[in-house]
Backbone bond lengths (Angstrom), bond angles and torsions (degrees), N, CA, C in turn:
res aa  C-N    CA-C-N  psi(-1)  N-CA   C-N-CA  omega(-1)  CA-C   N-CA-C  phi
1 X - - - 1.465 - - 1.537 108.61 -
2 X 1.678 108.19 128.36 1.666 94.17 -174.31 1.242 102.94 -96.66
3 X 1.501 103.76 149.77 1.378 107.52 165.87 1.575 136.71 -46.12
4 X 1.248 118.47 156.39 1.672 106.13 -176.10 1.488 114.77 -95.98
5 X 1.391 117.02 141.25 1.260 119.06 -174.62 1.141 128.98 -59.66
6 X 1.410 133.38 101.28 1.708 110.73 -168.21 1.671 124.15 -79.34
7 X 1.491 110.53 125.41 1.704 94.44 -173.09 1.449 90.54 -104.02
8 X 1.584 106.55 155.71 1.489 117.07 -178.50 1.851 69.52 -94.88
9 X 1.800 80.59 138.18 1.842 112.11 153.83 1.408 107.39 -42.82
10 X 1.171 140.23 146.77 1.701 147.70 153.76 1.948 87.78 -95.06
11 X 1.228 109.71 126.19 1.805 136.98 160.64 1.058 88.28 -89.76
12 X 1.681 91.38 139.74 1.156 123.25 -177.92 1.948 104.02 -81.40
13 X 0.981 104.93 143.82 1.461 94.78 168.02 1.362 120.96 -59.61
14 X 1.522 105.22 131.63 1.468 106.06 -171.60 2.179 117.71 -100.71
15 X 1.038 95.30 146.11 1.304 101.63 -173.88 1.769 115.71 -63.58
16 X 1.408 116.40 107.33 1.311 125.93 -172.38 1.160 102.74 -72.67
17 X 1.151 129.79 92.56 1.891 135.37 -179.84 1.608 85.33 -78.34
18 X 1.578 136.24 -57.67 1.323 110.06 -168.38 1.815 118.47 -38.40
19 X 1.396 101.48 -67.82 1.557 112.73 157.50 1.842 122.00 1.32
20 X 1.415 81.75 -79.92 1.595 107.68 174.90 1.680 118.17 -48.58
21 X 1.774 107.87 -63.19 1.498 94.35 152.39 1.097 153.90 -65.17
22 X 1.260 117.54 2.37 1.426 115.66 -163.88 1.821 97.01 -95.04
23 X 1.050 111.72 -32.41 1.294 108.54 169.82 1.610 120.92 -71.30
24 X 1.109 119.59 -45.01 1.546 113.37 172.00 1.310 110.65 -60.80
25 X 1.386 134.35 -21.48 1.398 113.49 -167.45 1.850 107.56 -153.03
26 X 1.322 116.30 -51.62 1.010 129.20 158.14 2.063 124.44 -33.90
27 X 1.505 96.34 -51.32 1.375 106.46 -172.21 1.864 98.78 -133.26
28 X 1.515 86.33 34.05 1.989 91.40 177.19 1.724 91.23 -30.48
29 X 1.361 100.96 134.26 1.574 111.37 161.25 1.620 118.64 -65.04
30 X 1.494 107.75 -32.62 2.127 108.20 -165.42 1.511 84.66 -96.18
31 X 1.931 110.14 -64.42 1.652 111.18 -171.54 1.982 130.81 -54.05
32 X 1.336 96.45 -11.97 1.178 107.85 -167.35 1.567 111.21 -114.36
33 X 1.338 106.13 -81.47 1.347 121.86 173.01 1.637 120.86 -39.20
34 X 1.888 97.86 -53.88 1.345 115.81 172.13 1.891 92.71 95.73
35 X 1.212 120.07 11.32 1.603 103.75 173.58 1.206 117.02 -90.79
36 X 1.421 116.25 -171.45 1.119 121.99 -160.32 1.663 137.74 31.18
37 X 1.713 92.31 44.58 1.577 108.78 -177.46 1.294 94.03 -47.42
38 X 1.727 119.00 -80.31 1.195 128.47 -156.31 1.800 126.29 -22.86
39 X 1.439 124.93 -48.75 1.569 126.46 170.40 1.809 103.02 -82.41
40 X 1.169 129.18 -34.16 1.411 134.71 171.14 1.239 99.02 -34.80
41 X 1.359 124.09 -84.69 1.471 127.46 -165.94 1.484 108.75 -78.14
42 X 1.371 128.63 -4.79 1.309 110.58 176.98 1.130 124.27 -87.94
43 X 1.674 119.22 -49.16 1.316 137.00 175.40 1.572 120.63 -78.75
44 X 1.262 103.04 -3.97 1.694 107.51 -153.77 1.970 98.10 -98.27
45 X 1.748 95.81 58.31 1.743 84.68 -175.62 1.545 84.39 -136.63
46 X 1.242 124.54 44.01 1.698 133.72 141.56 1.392 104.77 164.41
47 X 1.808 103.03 171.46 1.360 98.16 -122.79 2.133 91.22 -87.44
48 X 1.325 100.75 -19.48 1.316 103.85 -175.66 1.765 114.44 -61.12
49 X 1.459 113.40 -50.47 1.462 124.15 152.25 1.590 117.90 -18.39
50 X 1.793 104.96 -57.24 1.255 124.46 -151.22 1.747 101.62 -67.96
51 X 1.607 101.64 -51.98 1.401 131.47 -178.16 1.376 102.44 -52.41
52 X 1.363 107.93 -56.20 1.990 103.22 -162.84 1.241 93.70 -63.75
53 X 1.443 124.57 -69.21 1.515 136.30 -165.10 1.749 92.72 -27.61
54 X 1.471 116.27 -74.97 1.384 117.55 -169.28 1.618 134.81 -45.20
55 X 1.530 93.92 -38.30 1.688 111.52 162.61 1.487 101.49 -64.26
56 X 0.973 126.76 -46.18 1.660 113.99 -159.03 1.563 105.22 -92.57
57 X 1.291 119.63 -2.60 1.809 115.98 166.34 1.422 101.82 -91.85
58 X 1.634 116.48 -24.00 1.824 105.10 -170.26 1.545 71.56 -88.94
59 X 1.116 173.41 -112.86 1.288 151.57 -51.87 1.717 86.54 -105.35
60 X 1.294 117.95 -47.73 1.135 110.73 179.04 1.968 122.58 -53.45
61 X 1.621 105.34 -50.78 0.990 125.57 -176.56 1.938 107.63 -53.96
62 X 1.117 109.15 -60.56 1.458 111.03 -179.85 1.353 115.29 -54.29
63 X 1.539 116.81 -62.50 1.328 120.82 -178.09 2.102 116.79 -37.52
64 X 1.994 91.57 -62.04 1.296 96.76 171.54 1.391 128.23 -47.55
65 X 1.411 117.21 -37.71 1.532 120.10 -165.42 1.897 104.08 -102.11
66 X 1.247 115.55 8.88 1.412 111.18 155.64 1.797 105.42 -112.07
67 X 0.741 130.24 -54.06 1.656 105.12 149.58 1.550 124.59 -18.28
68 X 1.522 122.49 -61.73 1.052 121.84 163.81 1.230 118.30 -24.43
69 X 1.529 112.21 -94.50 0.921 108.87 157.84 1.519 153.94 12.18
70 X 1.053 106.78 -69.03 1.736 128.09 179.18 1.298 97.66 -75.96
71 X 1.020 100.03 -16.46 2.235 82.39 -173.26 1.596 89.93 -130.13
72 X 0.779 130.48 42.24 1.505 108.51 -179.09 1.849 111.85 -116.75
73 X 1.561 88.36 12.64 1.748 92.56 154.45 1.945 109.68 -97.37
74 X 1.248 117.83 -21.29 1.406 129.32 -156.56 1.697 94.66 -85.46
75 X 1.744 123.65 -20.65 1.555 116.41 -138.81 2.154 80.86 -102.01
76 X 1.385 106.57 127.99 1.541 86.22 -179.74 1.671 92.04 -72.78
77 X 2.175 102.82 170.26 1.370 91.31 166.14 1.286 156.59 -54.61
78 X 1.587 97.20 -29.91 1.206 124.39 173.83 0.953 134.80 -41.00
79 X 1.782 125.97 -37.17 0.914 127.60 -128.56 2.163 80.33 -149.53
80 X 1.545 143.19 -2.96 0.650 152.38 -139.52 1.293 108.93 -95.37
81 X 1.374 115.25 -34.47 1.586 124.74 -179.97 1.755 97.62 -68.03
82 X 1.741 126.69 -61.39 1.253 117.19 -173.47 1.853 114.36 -60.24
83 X 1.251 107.92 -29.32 1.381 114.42 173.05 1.511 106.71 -63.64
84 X 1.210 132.85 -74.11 1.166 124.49 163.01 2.169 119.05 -15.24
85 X 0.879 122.97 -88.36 1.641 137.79 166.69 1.290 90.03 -30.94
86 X 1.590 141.19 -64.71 1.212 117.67 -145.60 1.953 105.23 -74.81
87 X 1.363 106.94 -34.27 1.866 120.02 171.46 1.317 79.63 -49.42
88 X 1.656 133.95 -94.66 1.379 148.33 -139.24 1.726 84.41 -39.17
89 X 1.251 132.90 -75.88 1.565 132.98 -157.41 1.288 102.85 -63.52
90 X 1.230 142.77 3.64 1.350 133.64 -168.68 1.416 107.29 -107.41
91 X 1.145 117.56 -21.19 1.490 152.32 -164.10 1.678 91.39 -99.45
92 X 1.023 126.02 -74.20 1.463 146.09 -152.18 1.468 92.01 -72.63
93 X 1.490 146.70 -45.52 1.514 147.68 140.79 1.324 115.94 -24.75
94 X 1.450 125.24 -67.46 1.671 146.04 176.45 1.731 101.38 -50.57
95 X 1.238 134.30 -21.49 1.117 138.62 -156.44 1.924 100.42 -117.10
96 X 1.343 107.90 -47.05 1.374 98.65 176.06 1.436 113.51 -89.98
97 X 1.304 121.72 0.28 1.607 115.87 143.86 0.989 128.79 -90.83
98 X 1.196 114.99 -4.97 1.880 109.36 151.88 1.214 112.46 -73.11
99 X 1.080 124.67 -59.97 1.584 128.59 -154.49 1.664 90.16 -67.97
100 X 1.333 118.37 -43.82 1.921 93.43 -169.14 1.610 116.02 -77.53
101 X 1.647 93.62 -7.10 1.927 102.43 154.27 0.927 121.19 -70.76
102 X 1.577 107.23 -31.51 1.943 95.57 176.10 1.291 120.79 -75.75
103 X 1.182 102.63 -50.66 1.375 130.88 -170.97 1.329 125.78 -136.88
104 X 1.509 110.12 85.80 1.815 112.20 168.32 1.325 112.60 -46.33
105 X 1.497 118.89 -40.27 1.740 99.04 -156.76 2.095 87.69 -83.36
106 X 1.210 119.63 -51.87 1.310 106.84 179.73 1.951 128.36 -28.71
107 X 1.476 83.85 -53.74 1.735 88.56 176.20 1.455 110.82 -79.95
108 X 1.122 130.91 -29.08 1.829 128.22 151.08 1.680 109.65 -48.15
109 X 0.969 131.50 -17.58 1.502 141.29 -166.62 1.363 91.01 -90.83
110 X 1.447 119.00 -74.53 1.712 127.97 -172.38 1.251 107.06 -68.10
111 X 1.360 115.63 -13.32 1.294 111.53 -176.88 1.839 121.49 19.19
112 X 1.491 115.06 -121.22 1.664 100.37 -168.28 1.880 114.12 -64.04
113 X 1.533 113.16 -23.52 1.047 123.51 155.39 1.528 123.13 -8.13
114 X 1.664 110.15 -51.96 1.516 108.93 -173.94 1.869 105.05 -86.08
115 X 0.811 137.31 -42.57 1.703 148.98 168.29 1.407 95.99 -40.57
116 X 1.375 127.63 -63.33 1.327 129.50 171.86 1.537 130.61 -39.64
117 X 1.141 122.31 -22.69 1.291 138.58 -163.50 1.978 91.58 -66.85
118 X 1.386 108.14 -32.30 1.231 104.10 -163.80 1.537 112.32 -61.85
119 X 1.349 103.16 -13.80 1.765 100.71 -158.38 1.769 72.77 -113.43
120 X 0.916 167.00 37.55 1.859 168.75 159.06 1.353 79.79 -57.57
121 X 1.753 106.80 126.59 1.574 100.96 166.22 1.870 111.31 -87.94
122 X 1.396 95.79 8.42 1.455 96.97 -174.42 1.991 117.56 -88.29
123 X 1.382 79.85 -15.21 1.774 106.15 179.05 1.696 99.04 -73.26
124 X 1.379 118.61 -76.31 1.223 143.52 -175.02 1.562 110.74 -39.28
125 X 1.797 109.11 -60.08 1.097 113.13 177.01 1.376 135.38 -42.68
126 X 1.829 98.71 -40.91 1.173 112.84 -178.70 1.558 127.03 -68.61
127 X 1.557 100.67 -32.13 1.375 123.87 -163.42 1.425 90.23 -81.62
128 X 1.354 134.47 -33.61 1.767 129.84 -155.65 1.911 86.52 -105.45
129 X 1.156 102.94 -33.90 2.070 87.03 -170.28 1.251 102.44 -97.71
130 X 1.404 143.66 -19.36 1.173 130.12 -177.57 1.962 113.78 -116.56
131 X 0.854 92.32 -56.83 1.777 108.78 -159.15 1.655 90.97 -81.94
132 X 1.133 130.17 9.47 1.479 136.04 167.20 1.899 110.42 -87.30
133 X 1.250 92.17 -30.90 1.387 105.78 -152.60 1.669 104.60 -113.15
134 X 1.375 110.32 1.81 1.561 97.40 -157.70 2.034 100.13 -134.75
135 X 0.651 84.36 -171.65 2.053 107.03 178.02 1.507 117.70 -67.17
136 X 1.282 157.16 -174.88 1.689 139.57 153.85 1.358 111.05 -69.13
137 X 1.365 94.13 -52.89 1.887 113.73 -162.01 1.918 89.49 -47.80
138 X 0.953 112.14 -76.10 1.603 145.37 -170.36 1.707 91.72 -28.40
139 X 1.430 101.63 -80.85 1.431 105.92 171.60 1.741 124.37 -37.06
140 X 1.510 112.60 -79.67 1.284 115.93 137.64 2.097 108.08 30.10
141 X 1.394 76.23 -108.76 1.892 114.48 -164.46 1.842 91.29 -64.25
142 X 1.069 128.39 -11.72 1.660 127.90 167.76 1.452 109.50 -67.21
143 X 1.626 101.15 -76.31 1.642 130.15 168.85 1.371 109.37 -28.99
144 X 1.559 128.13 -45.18 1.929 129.88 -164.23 1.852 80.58 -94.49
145 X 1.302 130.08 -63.61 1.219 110.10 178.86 1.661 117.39 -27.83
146 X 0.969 117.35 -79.50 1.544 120.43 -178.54 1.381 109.59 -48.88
147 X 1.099 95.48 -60.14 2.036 106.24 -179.94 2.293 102.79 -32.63
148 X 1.398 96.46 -32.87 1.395 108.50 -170.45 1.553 92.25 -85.55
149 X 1.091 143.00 -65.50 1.438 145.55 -174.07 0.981 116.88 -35.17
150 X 1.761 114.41 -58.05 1.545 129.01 174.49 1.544 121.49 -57.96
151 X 1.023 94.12 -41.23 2.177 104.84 167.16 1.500 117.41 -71.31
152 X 1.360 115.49 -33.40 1.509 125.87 176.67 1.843 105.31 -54.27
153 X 1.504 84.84 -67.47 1.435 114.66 -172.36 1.848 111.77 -46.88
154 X 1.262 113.94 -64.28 1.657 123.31 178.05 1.388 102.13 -73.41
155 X 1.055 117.55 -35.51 1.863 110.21 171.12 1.301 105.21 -61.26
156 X 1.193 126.00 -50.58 1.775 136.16 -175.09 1.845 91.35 -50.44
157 X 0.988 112.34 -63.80 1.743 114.28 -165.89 1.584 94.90 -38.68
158 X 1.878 92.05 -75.82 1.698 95.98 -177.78 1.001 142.44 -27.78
159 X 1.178 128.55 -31.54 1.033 154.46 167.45 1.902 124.69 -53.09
160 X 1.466 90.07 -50.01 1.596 108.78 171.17 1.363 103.86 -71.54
161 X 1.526 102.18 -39.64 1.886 80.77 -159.02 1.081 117.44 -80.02
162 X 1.894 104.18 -19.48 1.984 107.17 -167.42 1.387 101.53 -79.39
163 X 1.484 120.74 -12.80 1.377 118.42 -168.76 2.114 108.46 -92.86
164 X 1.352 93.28 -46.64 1.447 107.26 177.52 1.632 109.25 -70.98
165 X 1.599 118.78 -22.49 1.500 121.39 -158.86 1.678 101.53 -105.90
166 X 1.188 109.64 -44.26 1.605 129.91 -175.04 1.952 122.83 -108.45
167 X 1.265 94.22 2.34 1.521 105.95 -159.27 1.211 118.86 24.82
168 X 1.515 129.99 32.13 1.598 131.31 148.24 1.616 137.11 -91.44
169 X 1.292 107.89 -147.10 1.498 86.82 169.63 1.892 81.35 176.00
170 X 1.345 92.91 111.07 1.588 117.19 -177.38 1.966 110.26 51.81
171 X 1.291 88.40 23.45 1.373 90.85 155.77 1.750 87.59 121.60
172 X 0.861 128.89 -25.38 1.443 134.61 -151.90 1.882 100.32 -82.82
173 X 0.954 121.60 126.18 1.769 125.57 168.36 1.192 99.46 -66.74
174 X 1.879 128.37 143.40 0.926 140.87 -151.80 1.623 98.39 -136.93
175 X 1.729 104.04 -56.29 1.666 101.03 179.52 1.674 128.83 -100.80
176 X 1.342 97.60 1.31 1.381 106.32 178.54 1.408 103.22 106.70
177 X 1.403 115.29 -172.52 1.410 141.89 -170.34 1.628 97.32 -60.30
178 X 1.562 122.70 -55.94 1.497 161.14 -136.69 1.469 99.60 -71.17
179 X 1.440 119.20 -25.87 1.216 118.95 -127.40 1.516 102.08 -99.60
180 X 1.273 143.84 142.34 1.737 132.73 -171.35 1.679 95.72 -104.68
181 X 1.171 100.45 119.91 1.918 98.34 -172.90 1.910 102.32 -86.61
182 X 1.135 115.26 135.11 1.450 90.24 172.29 1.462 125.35 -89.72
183 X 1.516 117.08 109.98 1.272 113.30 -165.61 1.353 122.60 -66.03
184 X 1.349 128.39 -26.72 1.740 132.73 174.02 2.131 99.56 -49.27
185 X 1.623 107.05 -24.13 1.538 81.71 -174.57 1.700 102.49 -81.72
186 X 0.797 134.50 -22.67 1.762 137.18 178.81 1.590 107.75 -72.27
187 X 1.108 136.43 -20.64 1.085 140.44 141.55 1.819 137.00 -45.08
188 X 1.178 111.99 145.43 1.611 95.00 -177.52 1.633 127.08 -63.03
189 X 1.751 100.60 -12.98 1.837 93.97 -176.97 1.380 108.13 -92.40
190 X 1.471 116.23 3.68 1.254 129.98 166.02 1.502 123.82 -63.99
191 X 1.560 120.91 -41.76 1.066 139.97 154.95 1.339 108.05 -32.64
192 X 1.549 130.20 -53.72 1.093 141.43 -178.63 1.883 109.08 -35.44
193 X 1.590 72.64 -79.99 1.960 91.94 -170.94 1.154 95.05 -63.16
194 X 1.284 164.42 -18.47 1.703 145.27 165.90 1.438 105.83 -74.79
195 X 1.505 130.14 -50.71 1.523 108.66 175.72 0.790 124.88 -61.29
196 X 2.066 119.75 -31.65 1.352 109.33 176.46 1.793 115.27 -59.46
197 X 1.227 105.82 -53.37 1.876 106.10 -176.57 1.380 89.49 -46.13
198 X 1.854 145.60 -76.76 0.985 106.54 -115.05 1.978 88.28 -82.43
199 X 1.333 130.48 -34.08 1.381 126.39 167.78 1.356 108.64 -28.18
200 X 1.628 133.26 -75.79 1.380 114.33 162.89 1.114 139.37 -8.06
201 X 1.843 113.76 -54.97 1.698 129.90 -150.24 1.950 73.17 -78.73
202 X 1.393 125.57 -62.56 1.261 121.27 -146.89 1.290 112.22 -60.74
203 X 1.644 118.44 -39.48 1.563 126.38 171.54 1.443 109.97 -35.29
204 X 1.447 101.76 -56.77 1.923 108.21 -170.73 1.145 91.40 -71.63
205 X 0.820 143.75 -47.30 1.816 130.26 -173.11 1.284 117.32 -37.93
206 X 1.777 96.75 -60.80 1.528 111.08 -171.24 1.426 101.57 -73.94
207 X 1.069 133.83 -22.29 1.432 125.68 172.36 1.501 110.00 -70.45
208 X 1.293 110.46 -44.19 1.677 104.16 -166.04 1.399 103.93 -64.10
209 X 1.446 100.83 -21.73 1.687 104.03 -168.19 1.809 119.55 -65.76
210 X 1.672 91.38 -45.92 1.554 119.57 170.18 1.388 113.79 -40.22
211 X 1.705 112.36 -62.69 1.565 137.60 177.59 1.560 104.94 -58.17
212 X 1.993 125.98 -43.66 1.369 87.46 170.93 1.501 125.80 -98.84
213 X 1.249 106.17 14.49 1.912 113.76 158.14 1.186 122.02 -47.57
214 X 1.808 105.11 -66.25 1.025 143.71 172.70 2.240 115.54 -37.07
């Protein structure tokens, strides 16, 4: 009687949640890194603005950096940075003809904002330091991490300014007729003073956090 062949199981690839967090919060792309000022402070003065902008950089961001991916034994080096940009713009096209299908007045809102996405150093970064170098899945679950950070983050702004700038909140009146909105936050130097507070709020956090480890 012959013996039976033993096959080792193949595991399934497992879902890198470290991966995944480090970009939402750990390696926040706006709170941390500090990139992608440029659409952060521009668009980020209500919350619908805040939302599209963010969907349409992760839609961009994922798509581009699993493409990456897949070919990024085929791309010689040389030539890897324009290969990179040209995926990113192909993506970044596919994305601003959706959105002015969904929504004319939204993409009239972001106006050059969405074209711009192509040069996002948060797009690029990802695609040249990670998703160059790595697996799909891996890449993948990097890209929605961040993709999640960057939406957290510009939604967080939006949030302040439509409420502090407009006293609503996705369109909705919050304090009544009565209410004095402050208009400098709906403005672009407004952008300013909300990243700085919420960058502040997070410093003391992470410090208090350190101090009660410590």
């Amino acid at each position: 009687m012959r013996p039976e062949t033993l096959r080792t199981p193949v595991a399934a690839p497992a879902f890198e949640l470290d991966t995944f967090l480090e970009g939402v919060w750990k390696d926040n792309p706006v709170f941390v890194q500090l990139l992608g000022m440029c659409p952060t402070l521009a668009v980020s003065n209500s919350v619908v603005n805040s939302v599209s902008m963010g969907l349409a950089t992760a839609f961009v961001l994922v798509a581009s950096c699993a493409v990456v991916s897949m070919i990024r034994s085929l791309v010689p080096n040389q030539v890897r940075i324009a290969t990179f940009i040209v995926i990113i713009a192909s993506f970044v096209t596919i994305a601003a003809y959706l959105l002015e299908a969904i929504s004319l007045s939204i993409y009239n809102a972001l106006g050059a904002y969405v074209p711009l996405i192509v040069v996002n150093c948060i797009i690029l970064g990802r695609a040249e330091a990670y998703a160059s170098k790595h697996a799909l899945l891996p890449s993948v679950v990097s890209a929605l991490g961040t993709s999640l950070g960057f939406l957290i983050a510009i939604t967080s702004m939006g949030a302040f300014r439509e409420v502090l700038g407009n006293g609503s909140f996705l369109g909705f009146s919050l304090f009544g007729p009565h209410f004095e909105p402050l208009t400098v936050m709906i403005l672009p130097g407004g952008g300013f003073f909300v990243l700085g507070a919420l960058l502040l709020g997070i410093s003391w956090f992470n410090e208090r956090k350190k101090r009660r480890g410590a």
